[in-house]
MIVEXDREN-67173 format. One record per residue (C-alpha): residue number from 1; x, y, z negated. Coordinates in nm, 4 decimals. Each point is the difference from the previous one (the first is absolute). Layout:
N
{n NUM	u X	v Y	w Z};
...
! end
This chain:
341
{n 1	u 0.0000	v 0.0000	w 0.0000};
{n 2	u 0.1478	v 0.3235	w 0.0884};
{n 3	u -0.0421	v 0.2692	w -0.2624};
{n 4	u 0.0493	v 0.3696	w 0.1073};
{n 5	u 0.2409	v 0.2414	w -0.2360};
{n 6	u -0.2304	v 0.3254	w -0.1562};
{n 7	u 0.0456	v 0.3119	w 0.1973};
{n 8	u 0.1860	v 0.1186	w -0.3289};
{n 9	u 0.2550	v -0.2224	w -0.0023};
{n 10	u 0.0909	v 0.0378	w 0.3775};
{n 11	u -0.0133	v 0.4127	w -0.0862};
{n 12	u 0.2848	v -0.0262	w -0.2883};
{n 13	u 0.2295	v -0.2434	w 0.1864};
{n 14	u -0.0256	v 0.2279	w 0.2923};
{n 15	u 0.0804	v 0.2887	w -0.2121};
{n 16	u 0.2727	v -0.2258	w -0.1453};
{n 17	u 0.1528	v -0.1062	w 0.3521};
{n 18	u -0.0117	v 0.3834	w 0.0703};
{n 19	u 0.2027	v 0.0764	w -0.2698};
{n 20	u 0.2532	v -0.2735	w 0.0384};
{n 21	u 0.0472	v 0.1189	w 0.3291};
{n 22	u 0.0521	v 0.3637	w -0.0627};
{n 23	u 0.2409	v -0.0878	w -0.2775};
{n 24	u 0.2225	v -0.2174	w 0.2280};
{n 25	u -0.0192	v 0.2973	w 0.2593};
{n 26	u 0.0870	v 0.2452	w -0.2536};
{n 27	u 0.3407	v -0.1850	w -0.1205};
{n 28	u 0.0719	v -0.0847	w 0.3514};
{n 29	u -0.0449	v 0.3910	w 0.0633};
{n 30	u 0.2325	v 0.0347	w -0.2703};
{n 31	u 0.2550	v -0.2509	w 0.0548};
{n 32	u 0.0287	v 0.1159	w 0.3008};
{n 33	u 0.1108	v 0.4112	w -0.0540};
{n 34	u -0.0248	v 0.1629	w 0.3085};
{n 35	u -0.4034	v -0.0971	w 0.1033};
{n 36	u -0.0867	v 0.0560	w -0.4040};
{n 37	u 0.2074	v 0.3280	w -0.0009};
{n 38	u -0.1418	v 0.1204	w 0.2738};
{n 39	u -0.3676	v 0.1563	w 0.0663};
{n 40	u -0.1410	v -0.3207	w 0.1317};
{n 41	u 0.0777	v -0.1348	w -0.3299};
{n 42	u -0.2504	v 0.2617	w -0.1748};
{n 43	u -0.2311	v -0.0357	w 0.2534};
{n 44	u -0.0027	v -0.3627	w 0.0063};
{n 45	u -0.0281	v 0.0057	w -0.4192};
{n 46	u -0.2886	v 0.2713	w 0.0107};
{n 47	u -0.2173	v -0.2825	w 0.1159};
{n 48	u 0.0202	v -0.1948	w -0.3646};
{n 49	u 0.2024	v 0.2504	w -0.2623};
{n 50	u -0.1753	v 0.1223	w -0.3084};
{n 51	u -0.2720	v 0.2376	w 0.0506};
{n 52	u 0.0555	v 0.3854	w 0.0384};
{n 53	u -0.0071	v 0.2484	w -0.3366};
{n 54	u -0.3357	v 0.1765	w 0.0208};
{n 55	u -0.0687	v 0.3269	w 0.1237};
{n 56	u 0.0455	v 0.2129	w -0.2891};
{n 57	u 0.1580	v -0.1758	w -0.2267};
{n 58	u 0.2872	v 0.2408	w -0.0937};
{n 59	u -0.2542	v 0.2617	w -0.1033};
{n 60	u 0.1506	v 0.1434	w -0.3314};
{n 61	u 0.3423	v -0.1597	w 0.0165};
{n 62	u 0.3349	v 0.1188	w 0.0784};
{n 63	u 0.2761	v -0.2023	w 0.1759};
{n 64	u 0.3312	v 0.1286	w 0.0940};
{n 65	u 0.1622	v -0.0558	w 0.2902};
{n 66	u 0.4241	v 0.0533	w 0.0030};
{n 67	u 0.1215	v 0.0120	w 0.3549};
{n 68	u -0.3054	v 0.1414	w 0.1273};
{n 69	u 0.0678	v 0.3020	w 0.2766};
{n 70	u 0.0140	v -0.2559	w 0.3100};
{n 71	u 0.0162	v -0.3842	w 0.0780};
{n 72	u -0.1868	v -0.2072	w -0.2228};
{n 73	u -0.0196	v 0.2457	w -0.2813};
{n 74	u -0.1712	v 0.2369	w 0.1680};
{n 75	u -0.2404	v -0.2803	w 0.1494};
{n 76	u -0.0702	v -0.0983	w -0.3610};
{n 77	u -0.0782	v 0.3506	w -0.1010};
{n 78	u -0.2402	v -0.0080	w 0.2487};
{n 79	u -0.2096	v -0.3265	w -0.0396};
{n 80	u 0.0147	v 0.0833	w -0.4305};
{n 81	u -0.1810	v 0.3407	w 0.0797};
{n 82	u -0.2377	v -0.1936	w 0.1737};
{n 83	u -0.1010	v -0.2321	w -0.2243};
{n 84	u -0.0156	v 0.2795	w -0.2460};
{n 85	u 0.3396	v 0.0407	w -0.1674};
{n 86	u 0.1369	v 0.3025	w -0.1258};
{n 87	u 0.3323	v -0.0063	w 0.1214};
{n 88	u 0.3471	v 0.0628	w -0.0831};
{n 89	u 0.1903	v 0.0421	w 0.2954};
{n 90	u 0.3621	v 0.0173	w -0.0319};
{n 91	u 0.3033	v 0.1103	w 0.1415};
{n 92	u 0.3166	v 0.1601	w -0.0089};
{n 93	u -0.0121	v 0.2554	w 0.2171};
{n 94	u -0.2440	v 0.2663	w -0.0735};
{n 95	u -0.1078	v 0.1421	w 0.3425};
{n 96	u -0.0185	v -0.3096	w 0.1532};
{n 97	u -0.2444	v -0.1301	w -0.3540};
{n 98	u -0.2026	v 0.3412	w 0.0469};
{n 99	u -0.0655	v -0.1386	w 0.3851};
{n 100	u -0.0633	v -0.3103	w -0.0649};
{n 101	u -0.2657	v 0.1322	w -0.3237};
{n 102	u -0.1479	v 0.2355	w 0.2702};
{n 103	u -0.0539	v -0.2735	w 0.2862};
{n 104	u -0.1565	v -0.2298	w -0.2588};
{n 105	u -0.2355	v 0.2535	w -0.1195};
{n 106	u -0.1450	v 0.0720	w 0.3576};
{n 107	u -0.0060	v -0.3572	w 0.1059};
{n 108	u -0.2170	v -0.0904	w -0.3654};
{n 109	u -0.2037	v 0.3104	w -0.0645};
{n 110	u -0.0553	v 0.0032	w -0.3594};
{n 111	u 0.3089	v -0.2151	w -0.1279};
{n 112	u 0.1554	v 0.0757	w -0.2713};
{n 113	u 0.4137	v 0.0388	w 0.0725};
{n 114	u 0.2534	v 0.0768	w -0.2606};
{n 115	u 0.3279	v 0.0617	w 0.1530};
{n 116	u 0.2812	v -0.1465	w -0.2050};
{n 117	u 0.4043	v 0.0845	w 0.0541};
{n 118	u 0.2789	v -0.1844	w -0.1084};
{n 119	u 0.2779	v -0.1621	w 0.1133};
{n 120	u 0.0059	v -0.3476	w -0.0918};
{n 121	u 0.3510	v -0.0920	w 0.0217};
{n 122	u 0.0603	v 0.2142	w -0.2502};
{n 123	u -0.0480	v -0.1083	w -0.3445};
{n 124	u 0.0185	v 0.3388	w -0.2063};
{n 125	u -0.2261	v 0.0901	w 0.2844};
{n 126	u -0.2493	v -0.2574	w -0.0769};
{n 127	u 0.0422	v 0.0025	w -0.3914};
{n 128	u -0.1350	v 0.3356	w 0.0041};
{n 129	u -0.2759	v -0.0499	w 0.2725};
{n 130	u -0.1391	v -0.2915	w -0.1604};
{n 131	u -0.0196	v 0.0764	w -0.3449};
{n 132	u -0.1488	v 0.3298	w 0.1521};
{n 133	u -0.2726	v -0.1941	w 0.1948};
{n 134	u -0.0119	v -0.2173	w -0.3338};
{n 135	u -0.1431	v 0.2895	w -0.1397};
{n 136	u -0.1793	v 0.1643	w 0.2457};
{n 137	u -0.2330	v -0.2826	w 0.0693};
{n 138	u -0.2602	v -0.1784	w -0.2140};
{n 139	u -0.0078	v -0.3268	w 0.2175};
{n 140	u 0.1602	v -0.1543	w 0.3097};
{n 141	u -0.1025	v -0.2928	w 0.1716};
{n 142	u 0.2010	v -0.0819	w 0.2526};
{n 143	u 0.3952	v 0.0786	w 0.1018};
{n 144	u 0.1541	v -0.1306	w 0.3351};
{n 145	u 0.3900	v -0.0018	w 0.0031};
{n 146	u 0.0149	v 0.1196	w 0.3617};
{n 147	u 0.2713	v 0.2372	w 0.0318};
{n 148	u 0.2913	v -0.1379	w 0.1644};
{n 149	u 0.3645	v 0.0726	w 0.1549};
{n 150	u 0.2165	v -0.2084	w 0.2227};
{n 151	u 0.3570	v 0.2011	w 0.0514};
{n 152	u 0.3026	v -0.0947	w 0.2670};
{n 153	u 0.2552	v 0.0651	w -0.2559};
{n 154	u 0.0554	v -0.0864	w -0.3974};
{n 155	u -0.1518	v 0.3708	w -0.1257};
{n 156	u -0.0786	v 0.0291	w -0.3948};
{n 157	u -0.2983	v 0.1427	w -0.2055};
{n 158	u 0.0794	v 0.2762	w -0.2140};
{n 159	u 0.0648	v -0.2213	w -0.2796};
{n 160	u 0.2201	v -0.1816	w 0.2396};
{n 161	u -0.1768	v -0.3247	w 0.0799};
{n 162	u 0.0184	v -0.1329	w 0.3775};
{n 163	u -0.3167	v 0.1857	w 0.1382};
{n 164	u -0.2401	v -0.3023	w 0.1288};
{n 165	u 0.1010	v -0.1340	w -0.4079};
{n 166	u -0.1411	v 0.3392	w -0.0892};
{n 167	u -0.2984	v 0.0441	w 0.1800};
{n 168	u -0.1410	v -0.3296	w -0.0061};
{n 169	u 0.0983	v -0.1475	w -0.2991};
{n 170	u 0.1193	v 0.2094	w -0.2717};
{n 171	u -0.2564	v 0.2826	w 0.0774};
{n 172	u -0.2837	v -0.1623	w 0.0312};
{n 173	u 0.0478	v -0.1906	w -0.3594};
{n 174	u 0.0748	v 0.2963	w -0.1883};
{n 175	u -0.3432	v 0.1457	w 0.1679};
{n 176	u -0.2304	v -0.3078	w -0.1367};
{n 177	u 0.1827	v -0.0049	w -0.3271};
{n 178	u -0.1230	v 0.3841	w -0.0293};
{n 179	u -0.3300	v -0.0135	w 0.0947};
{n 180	u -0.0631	v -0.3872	w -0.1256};
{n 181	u -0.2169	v 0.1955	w -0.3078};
{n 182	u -0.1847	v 0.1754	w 0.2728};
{n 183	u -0.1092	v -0.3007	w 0.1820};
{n 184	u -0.0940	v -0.2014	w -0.3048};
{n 185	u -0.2502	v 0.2008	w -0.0809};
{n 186	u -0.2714	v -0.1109	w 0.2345};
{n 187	u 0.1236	v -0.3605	w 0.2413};
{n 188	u 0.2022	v 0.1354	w 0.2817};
{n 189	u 0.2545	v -0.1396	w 0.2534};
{n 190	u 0.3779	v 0.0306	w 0.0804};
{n 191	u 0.0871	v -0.1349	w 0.3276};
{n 192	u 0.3702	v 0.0244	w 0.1316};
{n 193	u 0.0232	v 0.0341	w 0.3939};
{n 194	u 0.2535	v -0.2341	w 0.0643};
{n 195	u 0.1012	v -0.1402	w 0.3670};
{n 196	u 0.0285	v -0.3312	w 0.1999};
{n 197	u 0.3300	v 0.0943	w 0.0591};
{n 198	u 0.0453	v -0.1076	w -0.3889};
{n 199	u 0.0482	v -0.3788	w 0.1648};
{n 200	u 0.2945	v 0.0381	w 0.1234};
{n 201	u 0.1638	v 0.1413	w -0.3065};
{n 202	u 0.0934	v -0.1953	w -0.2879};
{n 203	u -0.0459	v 0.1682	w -0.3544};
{n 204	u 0.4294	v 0.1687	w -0.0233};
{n 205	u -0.0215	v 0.0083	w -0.3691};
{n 206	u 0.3089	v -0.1729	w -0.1466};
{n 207	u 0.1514	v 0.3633	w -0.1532};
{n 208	u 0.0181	v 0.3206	w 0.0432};
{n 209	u 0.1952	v 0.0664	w 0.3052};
{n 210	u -0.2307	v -0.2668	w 0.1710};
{n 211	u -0.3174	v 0.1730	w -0.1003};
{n 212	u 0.1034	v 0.3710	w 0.1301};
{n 213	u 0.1329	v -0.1642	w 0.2725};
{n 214	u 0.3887	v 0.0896	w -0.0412};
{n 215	u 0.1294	v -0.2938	w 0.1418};
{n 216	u 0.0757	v -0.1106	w 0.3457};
{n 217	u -0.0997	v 0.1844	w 0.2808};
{n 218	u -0.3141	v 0.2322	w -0.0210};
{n 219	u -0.2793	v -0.0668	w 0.2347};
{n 220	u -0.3302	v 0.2204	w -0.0281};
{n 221	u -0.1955	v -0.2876	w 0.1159};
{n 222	u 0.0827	v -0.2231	w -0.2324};
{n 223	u -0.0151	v 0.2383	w -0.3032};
{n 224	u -0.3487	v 0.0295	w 0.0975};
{n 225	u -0.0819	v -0.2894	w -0.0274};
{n 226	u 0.2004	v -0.0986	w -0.2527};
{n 227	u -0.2121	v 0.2710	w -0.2530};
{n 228	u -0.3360	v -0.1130	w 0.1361};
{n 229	u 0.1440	v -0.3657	w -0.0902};
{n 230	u 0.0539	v 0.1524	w -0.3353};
{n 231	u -0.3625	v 0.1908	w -0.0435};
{n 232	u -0.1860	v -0.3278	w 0.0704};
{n 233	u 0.1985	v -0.1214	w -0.3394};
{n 234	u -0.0406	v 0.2799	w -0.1841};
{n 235	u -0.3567	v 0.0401	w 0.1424};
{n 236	u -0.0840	v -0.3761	w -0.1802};
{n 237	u 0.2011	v 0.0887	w -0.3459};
{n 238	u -0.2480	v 0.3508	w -0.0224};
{n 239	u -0.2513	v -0.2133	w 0.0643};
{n 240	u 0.0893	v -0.1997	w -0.2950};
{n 241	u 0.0163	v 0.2799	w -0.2292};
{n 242	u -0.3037	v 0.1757	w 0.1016};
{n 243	u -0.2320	v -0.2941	w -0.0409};
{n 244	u -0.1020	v 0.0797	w -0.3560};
{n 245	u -0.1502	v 0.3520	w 0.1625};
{n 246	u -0.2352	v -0.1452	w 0.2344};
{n 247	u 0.2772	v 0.2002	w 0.2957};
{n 248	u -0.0007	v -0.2258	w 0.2628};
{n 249	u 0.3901	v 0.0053	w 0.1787};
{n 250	u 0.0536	v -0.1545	w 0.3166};
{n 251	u 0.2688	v 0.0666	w 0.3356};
{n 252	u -0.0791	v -0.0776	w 0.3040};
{n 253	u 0.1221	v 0.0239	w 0.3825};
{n 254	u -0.1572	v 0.1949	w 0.2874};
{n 255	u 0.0981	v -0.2255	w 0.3195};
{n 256	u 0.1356	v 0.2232	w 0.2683};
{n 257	u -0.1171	v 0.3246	w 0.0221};
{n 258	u 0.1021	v 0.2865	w 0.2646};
{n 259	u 0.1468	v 0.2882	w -0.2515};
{n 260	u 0.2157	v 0.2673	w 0.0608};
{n 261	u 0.2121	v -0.1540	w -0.1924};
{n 262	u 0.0363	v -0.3161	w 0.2100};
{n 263	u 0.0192	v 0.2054	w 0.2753};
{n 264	u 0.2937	v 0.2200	w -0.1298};
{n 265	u 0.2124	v -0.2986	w -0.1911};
{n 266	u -0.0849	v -0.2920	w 0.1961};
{n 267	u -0.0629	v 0.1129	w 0.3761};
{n 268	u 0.0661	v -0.2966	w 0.1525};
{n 269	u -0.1931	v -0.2031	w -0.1803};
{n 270	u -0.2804	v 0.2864	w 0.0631};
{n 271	u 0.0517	v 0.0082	w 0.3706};
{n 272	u -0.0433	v -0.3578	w -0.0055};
{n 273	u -0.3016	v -0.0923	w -0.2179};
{n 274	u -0.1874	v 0.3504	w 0.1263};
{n 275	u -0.3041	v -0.1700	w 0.1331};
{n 276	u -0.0555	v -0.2620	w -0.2942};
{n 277	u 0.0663	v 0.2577	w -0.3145};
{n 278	u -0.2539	v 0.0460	w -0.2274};
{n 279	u -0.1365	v 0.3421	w -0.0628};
{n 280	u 0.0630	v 0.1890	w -0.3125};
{n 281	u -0.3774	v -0.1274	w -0.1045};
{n 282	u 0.0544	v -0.3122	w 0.0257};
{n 283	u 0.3094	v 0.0272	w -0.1871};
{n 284	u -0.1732	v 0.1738	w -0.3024};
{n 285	u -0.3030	v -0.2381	w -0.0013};
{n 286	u 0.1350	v -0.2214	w -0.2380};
{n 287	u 0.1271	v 0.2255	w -0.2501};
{n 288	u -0.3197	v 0.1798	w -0.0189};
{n 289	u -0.1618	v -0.3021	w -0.0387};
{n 290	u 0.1749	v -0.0987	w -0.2492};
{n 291	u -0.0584	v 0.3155	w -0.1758};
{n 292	u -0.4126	v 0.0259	w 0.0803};
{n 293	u -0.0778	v -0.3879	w -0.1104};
{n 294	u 0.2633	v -0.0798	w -0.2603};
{n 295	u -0.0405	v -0.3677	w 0.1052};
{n 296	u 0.1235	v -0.3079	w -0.2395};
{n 297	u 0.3705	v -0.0236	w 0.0407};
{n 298	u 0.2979	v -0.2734	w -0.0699};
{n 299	u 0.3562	v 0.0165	w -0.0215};
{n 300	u 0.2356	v 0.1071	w 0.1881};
{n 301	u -0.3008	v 0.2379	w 0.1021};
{n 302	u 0.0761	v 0.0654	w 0.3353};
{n 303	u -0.2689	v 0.0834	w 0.2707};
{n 304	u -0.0494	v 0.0660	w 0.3723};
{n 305	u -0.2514	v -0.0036	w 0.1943};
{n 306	u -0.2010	v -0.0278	w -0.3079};
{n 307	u 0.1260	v -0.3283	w -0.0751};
{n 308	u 0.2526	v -0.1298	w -0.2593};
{n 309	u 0.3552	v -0.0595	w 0.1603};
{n 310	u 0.2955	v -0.1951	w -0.1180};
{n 311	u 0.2547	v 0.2441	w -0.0653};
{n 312	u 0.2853	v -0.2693	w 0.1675};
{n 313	u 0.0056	v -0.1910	w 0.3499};
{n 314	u 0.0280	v -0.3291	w 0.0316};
{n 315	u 0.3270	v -0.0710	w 0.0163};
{n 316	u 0.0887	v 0.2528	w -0.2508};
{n 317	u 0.0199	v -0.1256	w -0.4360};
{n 318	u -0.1913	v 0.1943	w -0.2389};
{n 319	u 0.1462	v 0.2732	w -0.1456};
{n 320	u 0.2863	v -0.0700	w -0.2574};
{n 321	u -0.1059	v 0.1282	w -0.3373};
{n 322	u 0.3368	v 0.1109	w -0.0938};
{n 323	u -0.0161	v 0.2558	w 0.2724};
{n 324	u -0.3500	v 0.0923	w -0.0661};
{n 325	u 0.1301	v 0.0468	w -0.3773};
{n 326	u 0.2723	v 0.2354	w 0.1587};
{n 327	u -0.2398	v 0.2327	w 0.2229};
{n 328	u -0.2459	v 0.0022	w -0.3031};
{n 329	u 0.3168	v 0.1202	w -0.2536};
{n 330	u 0.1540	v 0.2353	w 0.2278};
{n 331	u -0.3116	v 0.1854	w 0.0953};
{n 332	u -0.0792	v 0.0145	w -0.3162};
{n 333	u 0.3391	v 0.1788	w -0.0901};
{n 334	u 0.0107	v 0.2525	w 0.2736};
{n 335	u -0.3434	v 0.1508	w -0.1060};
{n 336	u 0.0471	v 0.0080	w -0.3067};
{n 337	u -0.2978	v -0.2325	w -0.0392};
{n 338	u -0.1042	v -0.3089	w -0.2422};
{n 339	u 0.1097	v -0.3313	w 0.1781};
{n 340	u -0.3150	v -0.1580	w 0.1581};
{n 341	u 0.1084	v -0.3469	w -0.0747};
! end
């Protein structure tokens, strides 16, 4: 006797075949770098990734945004004041913050944008923004470590730390230890902007010299990456420590995207991958994602295409806790800061 399955039962293993299949696409995506990197890998993953925040849902929050006068940052700025936000848009340079301010506020009538200068790769710079901003504001809920550098040549921060060392590492953490009171107060979101490029870097860490980066020959490249290796870390032990305060950390990596950096530091590569870079939006979709949902995270808390990541390739070991130990204890002396660990 043949006996016929309920229409329920053939609904959920559909929707289970469904997802099996999107997963296995998604890791092969992945695996696979230059398709996932690309803009047919977002456009493949719209199909099945989480749903979008909902219109509005920034209303009566602030988020601050470092980096944020063109690239990604500025895209950001631009999809928070939609949903809402008021936002902190930062920068160094102060026409080029006023500008980008003034653009934002005619493209979103009615957003609120509070321009915010500071150089980041400067600690005394920072120290005295952030307990200023401490102070100033009653709340945060969101921070994206945007701002970023990539130099030819070994150059120093005022303190004297190699630059990319400065501006995406040591800067940063000073910033969320300063304003971590200001984001416990209500559940907000920290979310590091690191870069694919991270893969190819292993986490330099042994001493000193290795972490700024005074041995062997300099390449701007690879110090890049080498610092975004290092905020993916650092990223995971903030995450750790901010737990208790309902502050949800997390790093993540925004495929390929046509920026003005890329174009100015990596032409080549630029001229090459023109037609499959991703735009600026679809660069900054995760991170404002990230920031808008707050969705259930895991360690090593690192995200693209608003999906969890590991933070090594295949072929590559997990990362040795001795060094980790190292980055965590160094950073921790050059700000002046508690050690996270």
């Amino acid at each position: 006797m043949c006996r016929t399955i309920p229409s329920g039962v053939l609904g959920r293993l559909a929707r289970f075949e469904a997802m099996a299949l999107t997963t296995v696409l998604d890791a092969a995506l992945d695996r696979a770098v230059a398709p996932g990197y690309t803009r047919l890998g977002s456009s493949l993953r719209r199909r099945w990734w989480p749903a979008d925040p909902e219109p509005g849902c920034l209303v009566g929050r602030r988020v601050l945004v470092t980096g944020a006068t063109s690239g990604i940052g500025e895209a950001m700025a631009a999809s928070f004041a939609e949903l809402g936000a008021t936002v902190h848009l930062h920068g160094r340079n102060p026409a080029k913050v006023a500008a980008s301010a003034r653009a934002l506020r005619l493209s979103h009538p009615g957003a609120e944008v509070v321009e915010e200068i500071c150089d980041i790769s400067d600690l005394d710079a920072v120290r005295t923004w952030g307990a200023e901003l401490a102070e100033r504001l009653p709340a945060l809920h969101g921070v994206v470590h945007n701002a970023g550098t990539m130099t030819r040549e070994r150059t120093e921060s005022a303190q004297g730390h190699e630059m990319s060392l400065a501006a995406h590492v040591l800067g940063p953490h000073l910033l969320t230890h300063l304003l971590a009171p200001t984001l416990a107060v209500e559940p907000a979101s920290v979310v590091w902007m690191s870069s694919g490029g991270m893969y190819g870097a292993g986490l330099r860490t042994a001493d000193a010299d290795e972490i700024e980066y005074r041995t062997g020959s300099f390449n701007g490249v690879q110090a890049y990456a080498r610092t975004k290796r290092m905020q993916v870390v650092l990223a995971e032990a903030w995450a750790h420590r901010l737990a208790p305060d309902a502050t949800l950390v997390t790093s993540m990596h925004p495929g390929w995207v046509r920026t003005p950096g890329v174009s100015e530091h990596l032409p080549a590569f630029d001229r090459i991958t023109r037609p499959t870079l991703r735009t600026p939006t679809d660069g900054a979709d995760t991170a404002v994602w990230l920031v808008a949902t707050r969705p259930e995270s895991h360690a090593p808390h690192f995200w693209h295409d608003r999906a969890q990541r590991p933070t090594t390739a295949g072929w590559q070991r997990d990362e040795d806790p001795a060094r980790v130990a190292s980055l965590v204890s160094y950073v921790a002396e050059a700000t002046g800061t508690p050690p996270l660990a």
